[in-house]
C-alpha positions in Angstrom: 28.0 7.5 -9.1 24.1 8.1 -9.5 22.8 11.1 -8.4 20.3 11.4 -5.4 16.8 11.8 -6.1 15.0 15.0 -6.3 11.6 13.5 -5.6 9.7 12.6 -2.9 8.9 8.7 -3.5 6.4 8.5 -1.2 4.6 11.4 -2.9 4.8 9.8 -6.6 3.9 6.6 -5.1 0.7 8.5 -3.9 0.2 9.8 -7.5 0.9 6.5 -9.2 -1.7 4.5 -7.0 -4.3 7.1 -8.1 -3.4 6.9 -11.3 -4.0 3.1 -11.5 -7.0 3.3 -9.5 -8.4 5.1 -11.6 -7.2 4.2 -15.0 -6.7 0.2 -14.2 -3.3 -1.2 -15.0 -4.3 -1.9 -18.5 -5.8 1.6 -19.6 -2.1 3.2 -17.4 0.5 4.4 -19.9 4.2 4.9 -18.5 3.0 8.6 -20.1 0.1 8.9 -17.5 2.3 7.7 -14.8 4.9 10.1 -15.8 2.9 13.0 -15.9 1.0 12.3 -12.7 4.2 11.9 -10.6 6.2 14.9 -12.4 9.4 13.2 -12.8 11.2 12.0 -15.9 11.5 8.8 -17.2 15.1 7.9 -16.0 14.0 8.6 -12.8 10.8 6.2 -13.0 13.0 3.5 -14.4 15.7 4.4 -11.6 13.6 4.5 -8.7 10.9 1.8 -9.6 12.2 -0.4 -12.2 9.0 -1.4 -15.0 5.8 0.3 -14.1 4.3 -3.4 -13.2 6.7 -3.4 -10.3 5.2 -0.3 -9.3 2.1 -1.5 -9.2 3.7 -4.3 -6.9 5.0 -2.2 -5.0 1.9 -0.2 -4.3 0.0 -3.5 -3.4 2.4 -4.6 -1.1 2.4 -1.2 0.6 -1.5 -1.2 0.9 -1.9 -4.5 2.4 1.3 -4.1 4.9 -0.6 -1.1 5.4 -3.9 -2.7 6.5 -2.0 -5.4 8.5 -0.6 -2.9 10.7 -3.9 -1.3 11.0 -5.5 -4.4 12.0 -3.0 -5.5 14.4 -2.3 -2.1 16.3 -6.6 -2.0 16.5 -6.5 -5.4 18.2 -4.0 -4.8 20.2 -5.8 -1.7 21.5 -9.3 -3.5 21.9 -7.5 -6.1 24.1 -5.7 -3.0 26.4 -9.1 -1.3 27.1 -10.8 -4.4 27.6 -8.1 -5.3 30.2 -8.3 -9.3 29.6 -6.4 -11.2 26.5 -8.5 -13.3 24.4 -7.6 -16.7 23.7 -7.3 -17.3 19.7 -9.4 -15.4 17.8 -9.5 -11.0 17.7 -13.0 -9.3 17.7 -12.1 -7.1 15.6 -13.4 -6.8 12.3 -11.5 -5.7 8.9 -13.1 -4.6 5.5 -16.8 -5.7 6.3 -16.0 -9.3 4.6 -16.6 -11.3 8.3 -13.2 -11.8 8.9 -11.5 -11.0 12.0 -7.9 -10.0 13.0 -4.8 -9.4 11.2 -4.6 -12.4 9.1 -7.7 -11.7 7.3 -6.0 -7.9 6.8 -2.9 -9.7 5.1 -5.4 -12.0 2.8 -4.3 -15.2 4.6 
């Protein structure tokens, strides 16, 4: 039986994006990741699998992260304006000119 983590994942996922943000993911070493997350390598391994599914995983987060964003903000922008719009959200995400969730999620 494994034993329970003595980490906080959300924490070394924190470290890990900054890591890659700033190094890329070709200039990251599993040694940089390591040493910014303070945990071993079993654990790393154990609780991420290879450091490219980290990466994944870190993506993933970010844009579910941005979908919500987008959706809660148009859902709030339709409350205060006290009407529903048909079809398309005002709302605006990352400055490119899309609108509404979908352009959050990249589709």
């Amino acid at each position: 039986m494994a034993r329970p983590r003595e980490f906080d994942r959300d924490a070394a996922l924190k470290r890990a994006m900054s890591v890659f943000w700033a190094k890329g993911y070709a200039g990251t070493s599993t040694d940089d990741l390591l040493e910014a997350m303070s945990i071993g390598r079993q654990s790393m391994y154990g609780a991420f699998g290879v450091p490219i599914a980290l990466l994944l995983w870190i993506n993933f987060t970010a844009k579910l992260l941005l979908f919500c964003a987008a959706w809660t903000a148009t859902q709030n922008e339709e409350d205060s304006d006290g009407t529903e719009e048909s079809g398309e959200s005002a709302v605006e995400v990352s400055g490119g000119g899309a609108s509404g969730p979908a352009a959050a999620s990249g589709g």
